[in-house]
PyMOL commands that place a pseudoatom at each C-alpha (Angstrom):
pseudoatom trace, name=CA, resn=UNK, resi=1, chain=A, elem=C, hetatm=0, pos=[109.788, 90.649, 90.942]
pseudoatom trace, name=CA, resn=UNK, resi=2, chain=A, elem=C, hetatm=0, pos=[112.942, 92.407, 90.299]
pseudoatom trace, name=CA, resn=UNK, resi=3, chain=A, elem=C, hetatm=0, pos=[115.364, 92.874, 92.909]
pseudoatom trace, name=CA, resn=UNK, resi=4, chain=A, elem=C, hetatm=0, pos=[116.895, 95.900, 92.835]
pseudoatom trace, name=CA, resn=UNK, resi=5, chain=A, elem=C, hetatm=0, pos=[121.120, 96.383, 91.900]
pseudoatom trace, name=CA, resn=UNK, resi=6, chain=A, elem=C, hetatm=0, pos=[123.113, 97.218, 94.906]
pseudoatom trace, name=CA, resn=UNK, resi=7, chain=A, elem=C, hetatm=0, pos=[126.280, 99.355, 93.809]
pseudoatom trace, name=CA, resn=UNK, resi=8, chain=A, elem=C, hetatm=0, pos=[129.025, 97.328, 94.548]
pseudoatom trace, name=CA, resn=UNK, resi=9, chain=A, elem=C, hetatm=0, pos=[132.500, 98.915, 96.068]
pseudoatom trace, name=CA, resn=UNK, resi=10, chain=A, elem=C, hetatm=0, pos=[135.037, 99.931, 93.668]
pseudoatom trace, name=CA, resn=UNK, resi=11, chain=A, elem=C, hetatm=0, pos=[132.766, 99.277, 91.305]
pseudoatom trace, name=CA, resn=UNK, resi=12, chain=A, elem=C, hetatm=0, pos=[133.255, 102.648, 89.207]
pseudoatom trace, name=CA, resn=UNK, resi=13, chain=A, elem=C, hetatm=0, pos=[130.850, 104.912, 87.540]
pseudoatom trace, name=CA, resn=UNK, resi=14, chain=A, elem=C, hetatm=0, pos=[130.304, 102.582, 84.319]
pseudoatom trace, name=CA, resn=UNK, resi=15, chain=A, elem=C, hetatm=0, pos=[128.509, 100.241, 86.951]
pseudoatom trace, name=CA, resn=UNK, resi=16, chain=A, elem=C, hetatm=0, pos=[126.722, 102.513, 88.931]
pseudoatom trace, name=CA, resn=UNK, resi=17, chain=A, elem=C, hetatm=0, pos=[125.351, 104.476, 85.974]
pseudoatom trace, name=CA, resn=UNK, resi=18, chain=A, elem=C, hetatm=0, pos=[123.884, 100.919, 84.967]
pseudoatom trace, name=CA, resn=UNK, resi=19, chain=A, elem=C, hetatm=0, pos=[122.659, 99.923, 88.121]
pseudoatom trace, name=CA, resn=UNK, resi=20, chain=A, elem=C, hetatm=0, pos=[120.910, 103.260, 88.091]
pseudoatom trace, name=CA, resn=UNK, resi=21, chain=A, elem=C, hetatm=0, pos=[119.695, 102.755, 84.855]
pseudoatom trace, name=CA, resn=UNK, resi=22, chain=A, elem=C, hetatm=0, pos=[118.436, 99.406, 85.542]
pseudoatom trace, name=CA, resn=UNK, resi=23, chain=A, elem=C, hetatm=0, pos=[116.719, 100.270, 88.634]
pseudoatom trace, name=CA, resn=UNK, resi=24, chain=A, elem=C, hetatm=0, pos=[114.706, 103.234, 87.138]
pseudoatom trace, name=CA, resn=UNK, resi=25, chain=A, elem=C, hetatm=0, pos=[113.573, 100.480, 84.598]
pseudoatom trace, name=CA, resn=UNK, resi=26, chain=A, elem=C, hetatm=0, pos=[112.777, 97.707, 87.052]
pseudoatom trace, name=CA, resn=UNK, resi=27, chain=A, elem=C, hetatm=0, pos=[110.650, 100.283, 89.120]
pseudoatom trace, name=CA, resn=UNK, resi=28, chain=A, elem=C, hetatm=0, pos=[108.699, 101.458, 86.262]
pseudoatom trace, name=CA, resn=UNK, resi=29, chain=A, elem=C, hetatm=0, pos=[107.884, 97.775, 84.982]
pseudoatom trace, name=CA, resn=UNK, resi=30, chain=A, elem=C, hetatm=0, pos=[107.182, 96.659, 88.573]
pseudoatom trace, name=CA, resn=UNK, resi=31, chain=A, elem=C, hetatm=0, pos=[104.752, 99.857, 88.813]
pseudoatom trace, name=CA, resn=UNK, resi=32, chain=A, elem=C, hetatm=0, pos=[102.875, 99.032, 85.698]
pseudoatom trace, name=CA, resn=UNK, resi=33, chain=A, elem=C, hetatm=0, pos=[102.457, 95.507, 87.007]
pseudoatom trace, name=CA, resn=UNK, resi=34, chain=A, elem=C, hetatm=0, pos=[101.065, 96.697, 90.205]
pseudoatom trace, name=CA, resn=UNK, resi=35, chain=A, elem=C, hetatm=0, pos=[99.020, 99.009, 88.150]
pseudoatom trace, name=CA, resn=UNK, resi=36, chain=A, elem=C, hetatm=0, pos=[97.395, 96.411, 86.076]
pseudoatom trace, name=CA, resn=UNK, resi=37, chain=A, elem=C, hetatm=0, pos=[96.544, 94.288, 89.265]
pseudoatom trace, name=CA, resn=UNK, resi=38, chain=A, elem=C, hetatm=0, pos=[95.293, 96.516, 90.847]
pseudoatom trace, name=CA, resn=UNK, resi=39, chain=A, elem=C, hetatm=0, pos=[92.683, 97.184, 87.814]
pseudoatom trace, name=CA, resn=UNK, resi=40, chain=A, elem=C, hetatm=0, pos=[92.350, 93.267, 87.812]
pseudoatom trace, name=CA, resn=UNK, resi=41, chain=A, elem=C, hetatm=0, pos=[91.588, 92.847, 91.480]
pseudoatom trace, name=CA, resn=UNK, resi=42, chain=A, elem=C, hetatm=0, pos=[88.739, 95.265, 90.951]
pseudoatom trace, name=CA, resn=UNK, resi=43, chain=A, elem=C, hetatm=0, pos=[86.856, 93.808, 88.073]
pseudoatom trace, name=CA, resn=UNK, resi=44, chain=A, elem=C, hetatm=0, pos=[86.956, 90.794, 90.119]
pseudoatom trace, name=CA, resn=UNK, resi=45, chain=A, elem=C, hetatm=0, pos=[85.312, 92.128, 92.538]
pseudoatom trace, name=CA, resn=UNK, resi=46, chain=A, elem=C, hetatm=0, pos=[82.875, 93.164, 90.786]
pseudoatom trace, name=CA, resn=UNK, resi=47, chain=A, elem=C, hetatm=0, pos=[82.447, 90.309, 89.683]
pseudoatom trace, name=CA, resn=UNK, resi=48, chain=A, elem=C, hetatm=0, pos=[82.596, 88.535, 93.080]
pseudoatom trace, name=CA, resn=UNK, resi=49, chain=A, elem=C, hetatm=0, pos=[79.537, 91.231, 94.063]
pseudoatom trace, name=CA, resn=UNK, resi=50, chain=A, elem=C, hetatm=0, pos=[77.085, 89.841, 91.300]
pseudoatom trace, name=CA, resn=UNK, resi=51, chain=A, elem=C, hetatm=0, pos=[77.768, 93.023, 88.899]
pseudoatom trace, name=CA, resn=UNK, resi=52, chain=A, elem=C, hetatm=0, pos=[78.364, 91.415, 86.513]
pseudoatom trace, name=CA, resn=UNK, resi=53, chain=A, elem=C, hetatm=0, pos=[75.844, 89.828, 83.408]
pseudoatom trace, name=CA, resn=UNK, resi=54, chain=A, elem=C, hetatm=0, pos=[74.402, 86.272, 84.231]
pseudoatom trace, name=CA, resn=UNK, resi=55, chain=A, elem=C, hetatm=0, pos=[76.545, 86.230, 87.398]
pseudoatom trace, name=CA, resn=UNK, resi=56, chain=A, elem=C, hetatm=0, pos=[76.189, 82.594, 88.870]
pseudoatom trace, name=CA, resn=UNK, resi=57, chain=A, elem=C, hetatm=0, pos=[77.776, 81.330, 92.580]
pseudoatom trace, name=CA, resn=UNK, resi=58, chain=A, elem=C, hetatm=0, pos=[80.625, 79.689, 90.795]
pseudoatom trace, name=CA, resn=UNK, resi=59, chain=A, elem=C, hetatm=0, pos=[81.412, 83.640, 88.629]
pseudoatom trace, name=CA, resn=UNK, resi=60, chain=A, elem=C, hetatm=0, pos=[81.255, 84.893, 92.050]
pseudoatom trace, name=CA, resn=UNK, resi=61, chain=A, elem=C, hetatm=0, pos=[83.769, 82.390, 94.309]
pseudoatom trace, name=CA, resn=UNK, resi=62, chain=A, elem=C, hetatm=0, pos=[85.719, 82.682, 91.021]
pseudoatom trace, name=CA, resn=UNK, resi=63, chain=A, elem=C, hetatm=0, pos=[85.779, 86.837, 91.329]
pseudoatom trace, name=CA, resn=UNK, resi=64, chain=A, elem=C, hetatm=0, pos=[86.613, 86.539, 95.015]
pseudoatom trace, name=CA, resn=UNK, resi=65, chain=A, elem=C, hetatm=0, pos=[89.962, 84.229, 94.513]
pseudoatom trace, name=CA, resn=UNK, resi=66, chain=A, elem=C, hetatm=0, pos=[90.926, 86.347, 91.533]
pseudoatom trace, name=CA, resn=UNK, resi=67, chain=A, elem=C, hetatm=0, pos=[90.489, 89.915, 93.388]
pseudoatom trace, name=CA, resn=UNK, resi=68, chain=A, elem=C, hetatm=0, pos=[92.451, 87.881, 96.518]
pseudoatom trace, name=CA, resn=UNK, resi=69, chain=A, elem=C, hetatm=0, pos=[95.228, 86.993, 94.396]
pseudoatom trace, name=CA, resn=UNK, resi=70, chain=A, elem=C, hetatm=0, pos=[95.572, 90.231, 92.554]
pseudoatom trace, name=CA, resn=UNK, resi=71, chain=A, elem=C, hetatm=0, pos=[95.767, 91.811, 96.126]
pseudoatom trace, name=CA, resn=UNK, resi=72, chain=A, elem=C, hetatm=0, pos=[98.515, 89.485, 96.406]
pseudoatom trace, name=CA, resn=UNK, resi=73, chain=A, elem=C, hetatm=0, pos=[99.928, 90.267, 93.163]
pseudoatom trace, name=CA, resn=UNK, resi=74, chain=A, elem=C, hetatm=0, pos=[99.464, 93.835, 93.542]
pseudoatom trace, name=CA, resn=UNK, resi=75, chain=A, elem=C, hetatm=0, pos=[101.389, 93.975, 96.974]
pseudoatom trace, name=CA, resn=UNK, resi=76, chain=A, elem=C, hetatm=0, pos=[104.655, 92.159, 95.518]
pseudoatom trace, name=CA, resn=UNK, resi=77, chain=A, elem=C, hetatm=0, pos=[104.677, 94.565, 92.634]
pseudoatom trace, name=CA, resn=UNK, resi=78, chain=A, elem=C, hetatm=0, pos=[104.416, 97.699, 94.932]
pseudoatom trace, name=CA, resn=UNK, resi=79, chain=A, elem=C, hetatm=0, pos=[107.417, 96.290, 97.294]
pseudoatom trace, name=CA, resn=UNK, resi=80, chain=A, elem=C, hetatm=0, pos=[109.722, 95.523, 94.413]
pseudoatom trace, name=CA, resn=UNK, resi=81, chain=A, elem=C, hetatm=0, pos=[108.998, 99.337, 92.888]
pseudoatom trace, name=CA, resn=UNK, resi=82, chain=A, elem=C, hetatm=0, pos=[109.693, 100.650, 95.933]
pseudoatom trace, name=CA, resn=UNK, resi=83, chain=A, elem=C, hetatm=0, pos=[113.061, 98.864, 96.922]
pseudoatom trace, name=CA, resn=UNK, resi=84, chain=A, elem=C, hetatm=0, pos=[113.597, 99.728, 93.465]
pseudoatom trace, name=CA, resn=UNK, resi=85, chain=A, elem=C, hetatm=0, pos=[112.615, 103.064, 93.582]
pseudoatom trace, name=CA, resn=UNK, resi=86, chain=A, elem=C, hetatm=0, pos=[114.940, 103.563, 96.941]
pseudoatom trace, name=CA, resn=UNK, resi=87, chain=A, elem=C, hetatm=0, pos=[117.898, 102.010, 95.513]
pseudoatom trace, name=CA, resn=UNK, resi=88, chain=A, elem=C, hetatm=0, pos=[118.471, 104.372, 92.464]
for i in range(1, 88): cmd.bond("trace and resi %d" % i, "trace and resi %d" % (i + 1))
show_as sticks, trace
zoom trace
């Protein structure tokens, strides 16, 4: 999770062009994370609903604590991108 780069006073426009710059960057890699577990939480649940090929119990607990922890993962991704997103 990248925290975003606060413009510090008397800092000039050198460093606020930068922290900008990085900013912009850090909310478009924290959106593409958030993105791809997003699309990971819902194969896994899929796969925690049976829909998947020779599904046993133990495919399906596995699919629930995946799609659980992609929520998780998914939610930390989209906070960072926004703080990001808010500080540029």
């Amino acid at each position: 999770m990248s925290a975003p780069n606060v413009d510090k006073p008397n800092e000039g426009i050198v460093g606020q062009i930068t922290n900008s710059v990085t900013n912009a960057a850090n909310y478009v890699s924290e959106t593409v994370q958030g993105k791809s577990a997003e699309a990971s939480k819902e194969a896994n649940k899929e796969q925690m609903k049976g829909n998947t090929p020779n599904s046993s119990v133990s495919d399906r607990l596995s699919g629930a604590m995946g799609a659980a922890s992609d929520k998780m993962d998914q939610a930390k991704h989209d906070g960072a991108a926004s703080a990001n997103k808010h500080s540029t």
